[in-house]
C-alpha positions as CSV (number, residue, x, y, z in Angstrom):
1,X,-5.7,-8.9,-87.4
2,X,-3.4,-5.8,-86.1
3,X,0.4,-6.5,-86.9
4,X,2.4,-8.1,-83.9
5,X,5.9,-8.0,-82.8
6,X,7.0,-11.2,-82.2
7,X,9.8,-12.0,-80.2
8,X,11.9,-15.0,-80.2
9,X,14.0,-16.4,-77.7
10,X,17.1,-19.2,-79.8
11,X,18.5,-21.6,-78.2
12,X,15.4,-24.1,-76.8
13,X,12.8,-22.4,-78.8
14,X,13.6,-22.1,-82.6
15,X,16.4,-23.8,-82.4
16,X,16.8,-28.0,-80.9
17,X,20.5,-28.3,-79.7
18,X,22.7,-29.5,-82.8
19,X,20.3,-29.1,-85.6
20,X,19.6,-26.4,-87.7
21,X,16.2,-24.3,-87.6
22,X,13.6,-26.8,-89.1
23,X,12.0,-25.7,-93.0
24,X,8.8,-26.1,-91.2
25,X,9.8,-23.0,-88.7
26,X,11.1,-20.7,-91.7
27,X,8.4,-21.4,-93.1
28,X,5.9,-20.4,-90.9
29,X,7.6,-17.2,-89.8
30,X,8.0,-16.4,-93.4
31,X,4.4,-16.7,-94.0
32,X,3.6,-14.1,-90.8
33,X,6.3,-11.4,-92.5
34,X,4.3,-11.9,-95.5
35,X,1.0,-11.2,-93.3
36,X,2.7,-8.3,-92.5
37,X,3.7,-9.4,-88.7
38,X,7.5,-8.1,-87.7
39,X,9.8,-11.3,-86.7
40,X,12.7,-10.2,-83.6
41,X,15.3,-13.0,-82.7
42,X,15.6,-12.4,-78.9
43,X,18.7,-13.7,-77.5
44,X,20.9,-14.1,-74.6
45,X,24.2,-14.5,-77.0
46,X,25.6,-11.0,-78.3
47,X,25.6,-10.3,-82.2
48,X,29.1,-11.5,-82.8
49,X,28.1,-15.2,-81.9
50,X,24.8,-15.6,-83.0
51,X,24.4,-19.0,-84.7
52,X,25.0,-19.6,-88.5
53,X,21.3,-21.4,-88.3
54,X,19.8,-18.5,-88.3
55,X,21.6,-17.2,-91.5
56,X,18.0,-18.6,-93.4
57,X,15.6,-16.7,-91.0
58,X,14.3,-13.6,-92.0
59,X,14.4,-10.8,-89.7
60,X,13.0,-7.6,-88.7
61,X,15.6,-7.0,-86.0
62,X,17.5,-8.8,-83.2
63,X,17.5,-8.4,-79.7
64,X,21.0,-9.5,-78.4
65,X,22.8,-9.7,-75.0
66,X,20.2,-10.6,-73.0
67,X,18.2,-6.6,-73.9
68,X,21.3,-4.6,-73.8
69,X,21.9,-4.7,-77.5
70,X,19.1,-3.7,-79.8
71,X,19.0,-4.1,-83.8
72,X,15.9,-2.9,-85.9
73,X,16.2,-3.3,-89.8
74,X,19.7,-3.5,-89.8
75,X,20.4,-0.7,-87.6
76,X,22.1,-0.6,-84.0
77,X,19.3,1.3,-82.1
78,X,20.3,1.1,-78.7
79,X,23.1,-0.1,-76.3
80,X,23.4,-0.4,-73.0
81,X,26.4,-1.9,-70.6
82,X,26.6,-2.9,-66.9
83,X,29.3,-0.2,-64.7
84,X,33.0,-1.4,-64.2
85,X,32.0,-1.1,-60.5
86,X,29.2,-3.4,-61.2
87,X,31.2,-6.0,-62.7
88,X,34.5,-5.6,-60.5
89,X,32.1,-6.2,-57.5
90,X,30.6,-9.3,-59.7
91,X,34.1,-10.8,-60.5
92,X,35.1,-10.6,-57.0
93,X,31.7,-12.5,-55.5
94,X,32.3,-15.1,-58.5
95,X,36.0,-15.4,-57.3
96,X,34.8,-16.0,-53.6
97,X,32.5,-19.1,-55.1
98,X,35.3,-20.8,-56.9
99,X,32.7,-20.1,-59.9
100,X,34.3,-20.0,-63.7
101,X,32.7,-16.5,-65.4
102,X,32.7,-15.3,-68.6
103,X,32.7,-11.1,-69.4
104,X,30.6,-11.3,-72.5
105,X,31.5,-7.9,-74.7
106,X,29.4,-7.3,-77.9
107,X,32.7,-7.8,-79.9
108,X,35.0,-10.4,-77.2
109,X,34.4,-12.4,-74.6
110,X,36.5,-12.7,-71.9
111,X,37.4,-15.4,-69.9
112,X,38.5,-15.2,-66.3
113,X,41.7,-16.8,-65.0
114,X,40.1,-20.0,-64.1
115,X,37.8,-20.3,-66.8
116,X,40.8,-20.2,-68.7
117,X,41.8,-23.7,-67.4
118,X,39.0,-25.0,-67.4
119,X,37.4,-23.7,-70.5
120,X,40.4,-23.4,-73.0
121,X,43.5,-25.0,-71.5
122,X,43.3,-28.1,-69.5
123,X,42.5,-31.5,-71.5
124,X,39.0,-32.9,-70.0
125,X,38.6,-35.3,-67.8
126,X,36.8,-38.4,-68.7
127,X,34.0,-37.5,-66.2
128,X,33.4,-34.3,-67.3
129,X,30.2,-32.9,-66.4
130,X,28.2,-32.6,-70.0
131,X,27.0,-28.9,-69.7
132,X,30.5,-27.9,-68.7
133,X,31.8,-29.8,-71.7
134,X,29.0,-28.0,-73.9
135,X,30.5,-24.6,-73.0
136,X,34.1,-26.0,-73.8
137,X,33.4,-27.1,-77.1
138,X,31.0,-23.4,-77.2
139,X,34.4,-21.1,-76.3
140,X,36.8,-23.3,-78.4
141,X,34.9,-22.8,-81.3
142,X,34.5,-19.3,-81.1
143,X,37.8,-16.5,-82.3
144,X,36.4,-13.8,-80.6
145,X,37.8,-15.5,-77.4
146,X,40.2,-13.2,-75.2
147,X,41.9,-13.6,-71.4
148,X,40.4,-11.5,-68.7
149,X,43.7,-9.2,-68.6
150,X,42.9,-8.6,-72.2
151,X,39.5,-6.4,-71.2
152,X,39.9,-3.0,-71.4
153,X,37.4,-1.5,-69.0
154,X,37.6,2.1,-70.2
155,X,36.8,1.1,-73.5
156,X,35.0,-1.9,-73.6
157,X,31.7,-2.6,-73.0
158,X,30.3,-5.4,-70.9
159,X,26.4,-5.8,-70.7
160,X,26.5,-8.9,-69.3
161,X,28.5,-11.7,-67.3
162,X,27.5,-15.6,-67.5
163,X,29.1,-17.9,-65.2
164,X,29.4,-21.9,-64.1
165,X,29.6,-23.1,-60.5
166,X,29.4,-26.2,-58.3
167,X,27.0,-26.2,-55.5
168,X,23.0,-25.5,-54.6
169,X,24.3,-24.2,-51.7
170,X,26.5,-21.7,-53.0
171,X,24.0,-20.5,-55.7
172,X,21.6,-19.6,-53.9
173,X,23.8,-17.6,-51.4
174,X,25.3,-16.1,-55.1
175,X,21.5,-15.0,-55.8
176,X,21.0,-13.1,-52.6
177,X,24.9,-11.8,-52.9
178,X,24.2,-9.8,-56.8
179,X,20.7,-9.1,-56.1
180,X,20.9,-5.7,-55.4
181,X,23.4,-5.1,-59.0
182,X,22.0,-8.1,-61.0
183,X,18.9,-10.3,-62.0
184,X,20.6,-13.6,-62.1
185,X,19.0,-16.3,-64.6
186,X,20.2,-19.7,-64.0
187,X,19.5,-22.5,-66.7
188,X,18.2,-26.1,-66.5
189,X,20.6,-28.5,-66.4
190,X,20.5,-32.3,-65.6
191,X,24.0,-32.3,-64.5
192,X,23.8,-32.6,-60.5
193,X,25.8,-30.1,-58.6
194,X,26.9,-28.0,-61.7
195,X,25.1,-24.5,-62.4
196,X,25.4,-22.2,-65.1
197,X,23.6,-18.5,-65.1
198,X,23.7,-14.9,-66.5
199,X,24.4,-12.1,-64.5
200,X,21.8,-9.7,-66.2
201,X,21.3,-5.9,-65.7
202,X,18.1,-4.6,-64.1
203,X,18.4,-1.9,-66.2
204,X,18.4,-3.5,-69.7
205,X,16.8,-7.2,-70.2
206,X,14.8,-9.1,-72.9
207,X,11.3,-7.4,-71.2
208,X,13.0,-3.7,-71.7
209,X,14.2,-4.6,-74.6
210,X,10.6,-5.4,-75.9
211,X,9.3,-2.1,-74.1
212,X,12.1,0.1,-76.4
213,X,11.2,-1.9,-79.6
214,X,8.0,-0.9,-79.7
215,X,7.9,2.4,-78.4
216,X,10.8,2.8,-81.4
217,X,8.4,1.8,-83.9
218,X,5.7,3.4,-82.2
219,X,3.7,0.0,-82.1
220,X,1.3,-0.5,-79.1
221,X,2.9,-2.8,-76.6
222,X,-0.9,-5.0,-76.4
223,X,0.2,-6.3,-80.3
224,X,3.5,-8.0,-78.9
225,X,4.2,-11.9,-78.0
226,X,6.8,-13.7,-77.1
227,X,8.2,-16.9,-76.8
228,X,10.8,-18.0,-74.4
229,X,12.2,-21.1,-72.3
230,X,14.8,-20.5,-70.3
231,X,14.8,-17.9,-66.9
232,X,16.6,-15.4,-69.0
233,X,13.2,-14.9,-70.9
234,X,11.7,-14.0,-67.6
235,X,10.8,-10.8,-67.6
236,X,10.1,-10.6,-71.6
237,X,7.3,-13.2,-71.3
238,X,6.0,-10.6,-68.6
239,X,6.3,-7.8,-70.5
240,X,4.9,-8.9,-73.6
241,X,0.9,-8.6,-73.9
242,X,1.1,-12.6,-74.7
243,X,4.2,-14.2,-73.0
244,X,4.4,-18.1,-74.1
245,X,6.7,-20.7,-72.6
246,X,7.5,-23.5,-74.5
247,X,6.5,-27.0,-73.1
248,X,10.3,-27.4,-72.9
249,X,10.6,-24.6,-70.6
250,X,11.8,-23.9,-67.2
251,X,8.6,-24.6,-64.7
252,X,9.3,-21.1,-63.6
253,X,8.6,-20.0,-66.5
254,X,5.8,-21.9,-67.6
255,X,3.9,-20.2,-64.2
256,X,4.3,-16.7,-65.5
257,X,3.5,-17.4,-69.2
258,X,0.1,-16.8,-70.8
259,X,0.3,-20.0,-72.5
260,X,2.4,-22.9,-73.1
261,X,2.8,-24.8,-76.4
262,X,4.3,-28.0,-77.5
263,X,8.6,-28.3,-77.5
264,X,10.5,-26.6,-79.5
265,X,11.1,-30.3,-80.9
266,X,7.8,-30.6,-82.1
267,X,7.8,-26.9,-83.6
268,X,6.3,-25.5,-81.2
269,X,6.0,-21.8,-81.3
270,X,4.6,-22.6,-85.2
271,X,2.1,-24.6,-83.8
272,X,0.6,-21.5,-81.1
273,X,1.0,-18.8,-84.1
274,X,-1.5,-21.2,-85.9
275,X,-3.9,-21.7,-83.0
276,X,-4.0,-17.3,-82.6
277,X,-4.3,-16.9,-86.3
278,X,-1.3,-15.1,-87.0
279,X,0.1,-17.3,-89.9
């Protein structure tokens, strides 16, 4: 079998929300490295908050910020940022929609004015909506955290801007709003009239990001796969010659995909790389 470069989406396909990558998975991806297949974490979060879980996976590279942020073998290959006229116009939109954004740097994130109440300083109320509580317990934890008067914009890279609002309504009006700047990803969520999404460049995403990594190794993009489950793994399981949605995965995404395997609680993406022979 010719090598593949298999790309890895975290949060909902290696990794089940508060537990630690399975022995089972780091197993299996160890045995394709040792096959001599190349192994790229493909993420949404930016290098400075990657998890600690993945401390026992080995790597050939990671693909962070949603595309914009490429690592190959240890090295920072390629960077890419949105315009401060892109995300002034974004803030501004966000600020119209009462929505709570984050700027997410590859060193800082920065939270807007409200977010800051809402994310850092008010206590919680009892009701408080669980995926909104997830993202307070996410920022609190982090030391990287900084005020939105603390970005720099003529120094400080932003490649991508994720954001909570209340509404169908009004996130659907956000969509056709950031179109023409942004593709905007929003997550599954089972918490009523709260959203959460990822203002993306069109420029840079996980499906460029695929594009670059090969052409970097000179690898043939028909030897790459890819597994994703959220909307932010859109156009990388369209880009990749075998695109496979976990059978956790958005529905959007599981129309696109080549294949589907079983959760990422059932070990999932091991399970597909045993049915195509690769490990």
């Amino acid at each position: 079998m010719e090598r593949k470069l298999i790309f890895l989406d975290i949060d909902g396909t290696l990794l089940v929300p508060g537990e630690t990558i399975r022995q089972t998975v780091l197993e299996g991806l160890r045995k394709a490295r040792n096959r001599g297949h190349q192994i790229f974490v493909c993420t949404g979060r930016s290098v400075s908050v990657l998890p600690r879980e993945l401390d026992d996976l080995q790597m050939d590279g990671i693909i962070a910020s949603a595309g914009s942020d490429i690592w190959i073998h240890g090295q920072n290959v390629y960077r890419g940022a949105l315009t401060v006229e892109q995300i002034h116009k974004a803030c501004g939109i966000l600020e119209g929609y009462g929505a709570v954004y984050v700027l997410e740097g590859y060193d800082h994130m920065y939270v807007s004015k409200s977010g800051t109440k809402v994310l850092l300083d008010q206590a919680p109320p009892k009701d408080m909506n669980p995926e909104l509580a997830r993202w307070r317990q996410f920022i609190q934890k982090k030391k990287n955290v900084r005020n939105f008067s603390d970005w720099n914009p003529e120094n400080t890279p932003i490649p991508k801007v994720t954001f909570m609002m209340w509404g169908k309504e009004r996130v659907e009006s956000l969509e056709e709003d950031v179109k023409q700047d942004f593709y905007m990803a929003l997550f599954q969520t089972e918490s009523g009239n709260f959203f959460n999404g990822e203002l993306i460049s069109l420029k840079d995403n996980k499906g460029t990001a695929i594009r670059k990594t090969a052409d970097i190794l000179h690898e043939d993009l028909k030897n790459t796969v890819a597994f994703g489950d959220s909307m932010n793994d859109y156009q990388m399981i369209q880009e990749a010659a075998v695109g496979i949605a976990m059978g956790n995965a958005d529905e959007k995404l599981k129309k696109i995909a080549s294949r589907i395997c079983e959760s990422v609680e059932e070990d999932g993406v091991i399970r597909e790389l045993e049915r195509m022979g690769i490990i």
